[in-house]
N, C-alpha and C positions, 0 to 999 in steps of 0.2 A: 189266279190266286184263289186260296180256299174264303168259301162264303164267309162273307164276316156282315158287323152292325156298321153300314158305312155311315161319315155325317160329312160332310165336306165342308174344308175347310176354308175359312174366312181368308183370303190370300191376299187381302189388302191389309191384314192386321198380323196372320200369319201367327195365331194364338192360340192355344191349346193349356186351359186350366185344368191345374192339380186336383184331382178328386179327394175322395174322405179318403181311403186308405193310403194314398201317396203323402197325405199332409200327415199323418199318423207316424209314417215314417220317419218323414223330415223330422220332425217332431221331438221322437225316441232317438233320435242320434243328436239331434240341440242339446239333449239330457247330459251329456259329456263332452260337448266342447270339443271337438274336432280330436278327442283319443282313442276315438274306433273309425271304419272305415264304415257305406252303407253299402255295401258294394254286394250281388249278387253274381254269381256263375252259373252257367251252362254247360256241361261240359262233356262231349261227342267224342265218342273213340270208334273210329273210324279202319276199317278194311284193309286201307292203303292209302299211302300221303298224298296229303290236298294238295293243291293246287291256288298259291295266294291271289294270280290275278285274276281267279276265275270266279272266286272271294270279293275282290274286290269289285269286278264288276257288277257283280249281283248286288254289290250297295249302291254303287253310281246307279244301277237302274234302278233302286227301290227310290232314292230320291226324287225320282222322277214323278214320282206319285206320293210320296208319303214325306215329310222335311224332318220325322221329330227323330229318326237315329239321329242328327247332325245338330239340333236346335239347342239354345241354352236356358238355362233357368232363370227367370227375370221375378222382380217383384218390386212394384212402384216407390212403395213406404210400408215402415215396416205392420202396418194390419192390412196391408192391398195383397189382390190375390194373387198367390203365387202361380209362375204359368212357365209352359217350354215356348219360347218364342224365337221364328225363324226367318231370315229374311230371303227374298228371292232364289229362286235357282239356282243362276248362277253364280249365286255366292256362298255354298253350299257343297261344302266338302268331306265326301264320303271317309269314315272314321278307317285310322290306319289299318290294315292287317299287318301286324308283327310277326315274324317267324323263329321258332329257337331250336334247341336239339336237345334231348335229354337220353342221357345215356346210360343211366340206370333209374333202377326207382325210387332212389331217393334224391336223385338230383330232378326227377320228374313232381314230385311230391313237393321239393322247394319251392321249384315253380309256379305251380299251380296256388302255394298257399301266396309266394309273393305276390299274384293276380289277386288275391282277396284281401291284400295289405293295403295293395298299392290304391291311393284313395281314388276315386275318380272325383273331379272338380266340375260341376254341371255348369257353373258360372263363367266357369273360364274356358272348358273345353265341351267336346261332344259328348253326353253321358254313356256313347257305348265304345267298348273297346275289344278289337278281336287279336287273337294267339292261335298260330298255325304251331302243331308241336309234331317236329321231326321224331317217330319214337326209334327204340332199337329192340333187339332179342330179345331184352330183359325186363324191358316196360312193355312198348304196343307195338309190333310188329308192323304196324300200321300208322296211321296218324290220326291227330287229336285236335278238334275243333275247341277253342275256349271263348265265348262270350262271356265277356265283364261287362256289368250295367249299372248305374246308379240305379236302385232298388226300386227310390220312385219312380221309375219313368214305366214298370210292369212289372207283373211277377209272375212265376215260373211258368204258369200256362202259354201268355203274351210273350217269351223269348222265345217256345217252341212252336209258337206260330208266325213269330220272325224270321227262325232258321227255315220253315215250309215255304214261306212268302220267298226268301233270298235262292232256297233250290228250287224253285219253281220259276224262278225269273234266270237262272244259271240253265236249266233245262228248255225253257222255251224262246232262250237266245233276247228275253227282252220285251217279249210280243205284252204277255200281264200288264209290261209297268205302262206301254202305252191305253190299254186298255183302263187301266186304272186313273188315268188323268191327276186332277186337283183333289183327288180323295183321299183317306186315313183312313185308320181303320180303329175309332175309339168306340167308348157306349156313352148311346143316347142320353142327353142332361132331362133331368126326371120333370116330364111336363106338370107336375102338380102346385098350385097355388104358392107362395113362398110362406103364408100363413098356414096352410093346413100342411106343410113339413115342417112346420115350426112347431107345434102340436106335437107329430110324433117325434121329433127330435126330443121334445121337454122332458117326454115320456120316456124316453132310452136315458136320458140322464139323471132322472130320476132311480133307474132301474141298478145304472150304475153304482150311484150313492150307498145302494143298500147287499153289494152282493157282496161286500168281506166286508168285518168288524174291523179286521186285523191286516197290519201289513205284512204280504208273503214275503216270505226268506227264501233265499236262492244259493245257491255255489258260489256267488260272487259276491255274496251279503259280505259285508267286513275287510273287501279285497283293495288294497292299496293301488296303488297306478299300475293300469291293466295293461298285459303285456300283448304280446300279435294277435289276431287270429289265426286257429287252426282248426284241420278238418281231418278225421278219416272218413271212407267209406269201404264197405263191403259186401261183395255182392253174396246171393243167394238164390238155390231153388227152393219154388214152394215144393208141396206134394203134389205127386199127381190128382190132379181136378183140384187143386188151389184154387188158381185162377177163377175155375166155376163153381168156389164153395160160398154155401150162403153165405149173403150181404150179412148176418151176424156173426162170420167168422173174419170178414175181410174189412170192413169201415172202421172208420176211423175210430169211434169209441171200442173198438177193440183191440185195436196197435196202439194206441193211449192206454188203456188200461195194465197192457205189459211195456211198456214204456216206463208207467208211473212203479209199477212193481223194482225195475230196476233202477228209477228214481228213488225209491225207497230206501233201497240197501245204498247207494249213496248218500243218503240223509243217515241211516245210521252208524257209516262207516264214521263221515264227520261232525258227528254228534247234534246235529241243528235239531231244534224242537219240531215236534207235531201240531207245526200249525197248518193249517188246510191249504194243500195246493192250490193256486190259480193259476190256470193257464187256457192261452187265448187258442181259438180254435178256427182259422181259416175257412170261410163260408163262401164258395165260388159262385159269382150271381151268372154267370155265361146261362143262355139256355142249352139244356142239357142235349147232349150230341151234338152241338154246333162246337167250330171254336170258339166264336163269339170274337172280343175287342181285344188286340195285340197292345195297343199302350194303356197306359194305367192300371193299377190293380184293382182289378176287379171283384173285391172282398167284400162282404162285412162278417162280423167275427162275433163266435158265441162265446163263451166263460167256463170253463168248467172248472168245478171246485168239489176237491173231494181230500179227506188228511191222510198221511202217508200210512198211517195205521190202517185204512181201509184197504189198500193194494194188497191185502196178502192171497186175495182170492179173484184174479183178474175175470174169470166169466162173470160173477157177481158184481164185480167194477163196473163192467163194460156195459149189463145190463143198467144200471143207474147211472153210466153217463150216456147213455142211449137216451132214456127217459127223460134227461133233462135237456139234450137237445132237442129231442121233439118239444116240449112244454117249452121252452125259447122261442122256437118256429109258431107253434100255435098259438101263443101268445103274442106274436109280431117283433119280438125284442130282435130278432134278427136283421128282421128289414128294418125296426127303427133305430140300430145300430148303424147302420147302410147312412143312412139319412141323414144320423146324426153324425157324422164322424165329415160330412160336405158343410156344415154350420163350423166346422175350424177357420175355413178358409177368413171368418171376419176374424179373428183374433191374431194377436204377434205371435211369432212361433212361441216363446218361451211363456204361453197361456194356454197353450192349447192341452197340452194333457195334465191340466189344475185338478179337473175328478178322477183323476184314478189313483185309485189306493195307493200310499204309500210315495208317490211323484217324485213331494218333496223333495224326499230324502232319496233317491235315484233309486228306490225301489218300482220294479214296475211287472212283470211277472215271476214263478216259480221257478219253469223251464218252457220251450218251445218246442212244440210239437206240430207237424205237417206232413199232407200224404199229398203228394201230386197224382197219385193215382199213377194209368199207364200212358207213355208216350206214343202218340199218336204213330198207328200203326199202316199207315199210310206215309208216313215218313221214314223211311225202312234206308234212304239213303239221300245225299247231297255231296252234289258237286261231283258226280260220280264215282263215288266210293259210298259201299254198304257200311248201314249203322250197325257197329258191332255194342253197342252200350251207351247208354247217357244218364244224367245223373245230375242233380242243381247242388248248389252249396251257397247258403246265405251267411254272410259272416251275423253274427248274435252282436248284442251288446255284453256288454261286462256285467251286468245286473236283468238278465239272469245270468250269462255268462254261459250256458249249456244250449244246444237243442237239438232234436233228435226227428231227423225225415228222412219220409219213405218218396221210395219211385219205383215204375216196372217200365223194362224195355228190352225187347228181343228177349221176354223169356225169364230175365232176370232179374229178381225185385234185389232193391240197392237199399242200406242204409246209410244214412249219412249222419252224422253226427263231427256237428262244429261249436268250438268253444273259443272262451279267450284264456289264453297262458295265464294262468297265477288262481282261475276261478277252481280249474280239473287241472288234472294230470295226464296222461295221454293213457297210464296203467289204467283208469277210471273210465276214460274212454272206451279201449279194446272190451274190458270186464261188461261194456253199457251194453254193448256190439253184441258178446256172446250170451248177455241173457234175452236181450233180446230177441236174436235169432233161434233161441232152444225155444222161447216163451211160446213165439208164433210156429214151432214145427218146420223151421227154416233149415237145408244143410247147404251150409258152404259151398261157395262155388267160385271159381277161377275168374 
């Protein structure tokens, strides 16, 4: 298996607690009551069709070493901490692989969105769930890997080092998961005092309290009972020497700043005021060029805040949300972000997000924005057949009801952009897609 932060697990107890950003989660989906899903995808288009029991096996052997694809969501009372808890081996049942067939592309497209509908129950079932998709002429010539996850259990980095860990254990017949024993593969629980992270936790919440006056309005501000989620994506080439053009053409405050441009002319097409965007900003704590820890999200999250009236000039954006992530970083709010967000676990869910702007009233970001960056280029193929594309899809909540991420793989940076029916219109969508894609110097691609 690829090097990870191993901790081994306690197998008499068989317990594995929720981090800061997993209770975050939980959290923003308690905000509505069981009328969105939390459900995240992964989603592989593959060379030529898989192979489901070759799928399956490679679960049967992950279990061997690892119990949380298969574990459930427990929580004692309701301020105890919430945790994935698994019992024995042999009781321990690797999650189905389903198979379908889609015969064109929009019965593929149904598909896929019913996967991000369809809820997943951590309490009552495994939080992960896989789809073999037969394609044809007119969709994938090939076939298509679908991981469905409840959201808390990882995010988007941690499923594609599940998928490495599952081809890797399908490629070497099994040998990894003996090697791998009674291990996991989480991150390390932060050795520092419980007083002196109580400190910087004070310190992030205080920080909180003061970064908006005002509560952000969103697409979904005003929106009656929220309808499915839905997703497009589409791919793109950069220009040539993209890929190796300054880090201030390519990060993230720079695909955020044409992002929020094309947020903008959203905002003015449905008339919403100029009040100052907030949106959260995914801060991967892995160390850099490892994979780092496949379960849990291993986030903390910066703020950025700028009104729509500033996007008309995205290098200038970009430059001032540059600046204030760094002054975040060097001022610690990042990591005491991190810190803060592990002090939920004492509160009942529906406490936990009391400080952030707006809660209340199920206000809770502008829009979402997220760059996976590129998919690990050592995974080029599983279960033998070549990756011909991949691409995550997080369904949103109804407030904000929009959000807008990047990925690259084999070549081809993806956007994805997923909302809830009644927030957008799907014409709002495509329109997000192509300003986006002109913004970044993006053309089209198949």
């Amino acid at each position: 298996m690829p090097a990870q932060e191993r901790v081994r697990v306690d197998v008499s107890t068989r317990q594995l607690p929720l981090r800061g950003a997993d209770l975050v989660l939980v959290a923003m989906q308690a905000l509505w009551k069981g009328a969105v899903t939390n459900n995240a995808l992964l989603i592989v288009q593959c060379e030529g069709a898989l192979s489901t029991g070759r799928i399956t096996r490679a679960l049967e052997r992950f279990l061997d070493a690892c119990p949380w694809p298969a574990a459930r969501l427990r929580r004692p009372f309701p301020w105890g901490a919430l945790h994935w808890a698994a019992g024995p081996r042999a009781s321990l049942t690797a999650p189905v692989v389903r198979q379908g067939t889609a015969t064109s592309a929009a019965e593929l497209q149904t598909m896929l969105e019913d996967e991000l509908n369809l809820a997943v129950d951590p309490r009552r079932g495994a939080p992960l769930r896989v789809l073999v998709v037969d394609g044809a002429p007119r969709t994938s010539p090939g076939g298509m890997l679908v991981l469905t996850w409840f959201h808390p259990l990882m995010d988007p980095r941690g499923a594609q080092n599940l998928l490495a860990q599952l081809a890797q254990l399908d490629r070497d017949d099994g040998r990894a998961a003996a090697r791998g024993g009674a291990e996991t593969f989480v991150r390390p629980r932060d050795p520092r005092p419980l007083r002196e992270r109580g400190r910087i936790a004070q310190r992030s919440l205080e920080y909180m309290r003061t970064l908006t006056r005002v509560t952000p309005v969103s697409p979904g501000t005003g929106m009656g009972a929220p309808g499915p989620a839905r997703f497009r994506r589409a791919s793109f080439t950069e220009p040539e020497g993209g890929a190796g053009a300054p880090r201030a053409e390519r990060d993230i405050s720079a695909r955020l700043a044409v992002v929020a441009r094309a947020m903008a002319e959203l905002w003015e097409r449905r008339k919403l005021p100029d009040i100052p965007f907030f949106v959260p900003i995914a801060v991967d704590l892995r160390p850099r060029g490892e994979p780092g820890p496949t379960f849990g999200n291993v986030l903390a999250f910066h703020f950025a805040r700028f009104a729509p009236s500033e996007t008309a000039d995205p290098v200038a954006l970009a430059k001032r949300l540059r600046q204030q992530m760094a002054d975040a970083v060097r001022d610690g709010q990042v990591e005491a972000n991190g810190v803060a967000m592990d002090f939920l676990k004492y509160r009942p869910v529906s406490m936990m997000l009391r400080e952030l702007p707006g809660t209340a009233s199920g206000e809770t970001f502008s829009f979402n924005c997220a760059d996976v960056t590129g998919f690990p280029p050592e995974l080029d193929s599983c279960f033998g057949r070549r990756i011909v594309n991949a691409y995550h899809v997080p369904a949103v909540l109804p407030r904000p009801g929009i959000g807008v991420f990047f990925n690259r793989c084999q070549g081809k940076s993806n956007i994805v952009v997923s909302w809830i029916e009644g927030a957008v219109g799907e014409d709002d969508v495509m329109r997000i897609i192509e300003t986006v894609g002109k913004g970044l110097g993006w053309s089209p691609s198949p």
